[in-house]
C-alpha positions as CSV (number, residue, x, y, z in Angstrom):
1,X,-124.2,-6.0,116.0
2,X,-126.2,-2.8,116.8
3,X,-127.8,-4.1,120.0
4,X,-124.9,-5.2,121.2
5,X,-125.8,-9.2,120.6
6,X,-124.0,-12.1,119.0
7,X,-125.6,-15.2,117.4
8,X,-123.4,-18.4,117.3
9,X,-123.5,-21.9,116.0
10,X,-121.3,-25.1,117.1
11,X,-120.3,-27.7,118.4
12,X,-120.7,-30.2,121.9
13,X,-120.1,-33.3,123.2
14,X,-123.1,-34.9,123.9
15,X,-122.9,-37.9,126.5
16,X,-119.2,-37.0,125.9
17,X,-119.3,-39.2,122.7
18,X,-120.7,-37.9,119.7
19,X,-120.4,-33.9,118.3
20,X,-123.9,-32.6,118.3
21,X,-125.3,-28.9,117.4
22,X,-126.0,-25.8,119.6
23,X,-126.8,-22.2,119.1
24,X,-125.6,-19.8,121.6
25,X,-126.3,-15.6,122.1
26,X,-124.1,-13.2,123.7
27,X,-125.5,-10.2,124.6
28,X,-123.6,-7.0,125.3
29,X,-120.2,-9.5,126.1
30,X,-121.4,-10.0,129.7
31,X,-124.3,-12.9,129.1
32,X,-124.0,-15.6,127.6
33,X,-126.8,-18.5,126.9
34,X,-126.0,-21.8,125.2
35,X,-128.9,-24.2,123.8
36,X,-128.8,-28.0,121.9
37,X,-130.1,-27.4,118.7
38,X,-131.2,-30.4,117.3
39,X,-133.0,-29.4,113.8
40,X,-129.9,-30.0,111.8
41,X,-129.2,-33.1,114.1
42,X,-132.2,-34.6,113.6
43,X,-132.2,-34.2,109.5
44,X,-129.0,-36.0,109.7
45,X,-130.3,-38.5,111.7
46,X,-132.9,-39.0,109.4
47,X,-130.1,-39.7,106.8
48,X,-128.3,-42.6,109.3
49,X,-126.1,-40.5,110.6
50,X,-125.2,-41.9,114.0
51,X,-121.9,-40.9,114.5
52,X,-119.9,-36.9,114.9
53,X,-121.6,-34.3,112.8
54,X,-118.8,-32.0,112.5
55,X,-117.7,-29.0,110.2
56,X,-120.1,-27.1,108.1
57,X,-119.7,-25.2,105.0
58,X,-121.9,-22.6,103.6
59,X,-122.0,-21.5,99.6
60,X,-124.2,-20.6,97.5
61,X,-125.3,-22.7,94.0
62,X,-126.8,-20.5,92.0
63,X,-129.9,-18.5,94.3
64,X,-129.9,-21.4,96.7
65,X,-127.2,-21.1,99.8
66,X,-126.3,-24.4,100.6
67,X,-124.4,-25.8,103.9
68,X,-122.0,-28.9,103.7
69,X,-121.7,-31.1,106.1
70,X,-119.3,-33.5,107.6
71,X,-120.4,-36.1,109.7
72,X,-120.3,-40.1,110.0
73,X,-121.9,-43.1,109.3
């Protein structure tokens, strides 16, 4: 964090029903800017995933890193 920003990725409600993505920066701990990010929604929809996506895992199998994710049907 040499320049003073912060990079995040979660969670929110969207329509207060389902958990969708976002990414959010914080810059030098006085502004803060939150955005839907739907790439990893979207490849998840693709799969039928209608429901919560929710927690994510990262690891790595063999050079690959790979992300787990939990969501429902």
């Amino acid at each position: 964090m040499p320049d003073g920003t912060v990079e995040l990725t979660g969670q929110h409600r969207a329509h207060c029903a389902t958990s969708r993505e976002l990414r959010a920066t914080l810059k030098d701990f006085t502004t803060w800017h939150a955005s839907l990010d739907r790439r990893l929604d979207r490849a998840l929809d693709s799969w039928g995933v209608r429901g919560d996506i929710g927690d994510r895992s990262l690891f790595q199998l063999g050079p690959h890193r790979q992300t787990l994710t939990e969501s429902q049907q």
